[in-house]
C-alpha positions as CSV (number, residue, x, y, z in Angstrom):
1,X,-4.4,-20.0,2.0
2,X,-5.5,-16.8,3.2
3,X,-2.7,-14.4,5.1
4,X,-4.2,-11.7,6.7
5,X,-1.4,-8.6,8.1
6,X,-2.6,-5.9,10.5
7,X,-0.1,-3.3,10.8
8,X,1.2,-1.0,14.1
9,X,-1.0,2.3,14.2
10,X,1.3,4.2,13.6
11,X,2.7,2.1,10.2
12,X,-0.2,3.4,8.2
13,X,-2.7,6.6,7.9
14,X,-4.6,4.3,5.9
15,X,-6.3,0.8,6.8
16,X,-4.3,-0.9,9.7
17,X,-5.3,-4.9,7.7
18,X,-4.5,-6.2,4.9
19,X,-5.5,-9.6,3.4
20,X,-4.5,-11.7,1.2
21,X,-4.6,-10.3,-2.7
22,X,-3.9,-6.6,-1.7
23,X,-0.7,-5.0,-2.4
24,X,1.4,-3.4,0.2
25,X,3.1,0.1,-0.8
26,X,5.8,1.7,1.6
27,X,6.8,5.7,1.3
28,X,9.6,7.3,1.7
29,X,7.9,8.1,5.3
30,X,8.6,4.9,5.9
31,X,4.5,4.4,6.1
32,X,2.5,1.6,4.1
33,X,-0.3,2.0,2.6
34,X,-2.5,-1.4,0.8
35,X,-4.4,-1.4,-2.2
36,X,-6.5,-3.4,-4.1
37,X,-5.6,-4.9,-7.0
38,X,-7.4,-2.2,-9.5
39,X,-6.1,0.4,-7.5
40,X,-2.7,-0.7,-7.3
41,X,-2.7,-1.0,-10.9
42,X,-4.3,2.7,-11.9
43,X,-1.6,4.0,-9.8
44,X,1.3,1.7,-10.7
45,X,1.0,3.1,-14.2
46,X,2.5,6.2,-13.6
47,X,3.4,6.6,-9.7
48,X,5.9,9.6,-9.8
49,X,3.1,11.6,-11.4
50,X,0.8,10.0,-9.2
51,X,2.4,9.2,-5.9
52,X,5.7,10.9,-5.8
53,X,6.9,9.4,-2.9
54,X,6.2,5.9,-3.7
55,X,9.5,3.2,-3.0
56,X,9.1,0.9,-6.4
């Protein structure tokens, strides 16, 4: 089944749709922010250094 989300505009700076498979990130901002799967992962790796302001 396929799931398909579209966020508020002012939720996201990025994308305002994500679909099934993507992963959903929310920021201290309280903003979210999808990735893809590869993405997600590069970033996942090391998200402080990365993304400091990443919720995990």
């Amino acid at each position: 089944m396929d799931i398909t989300v579209r966020f508020k505009d002012e939720a996201t700076d990025g994308s305002p749709i994500a679909r099934t498979g993507d992963w959903l990130v929310q920021y201290k901002t309280g903003k979210w922010q999808r990735f893809g799967n590869n993405v997600y992962q590069s970033l996942s790796f090391n998200p402080v250094q990365k993304r400091p302001n990443f919720i995990f």
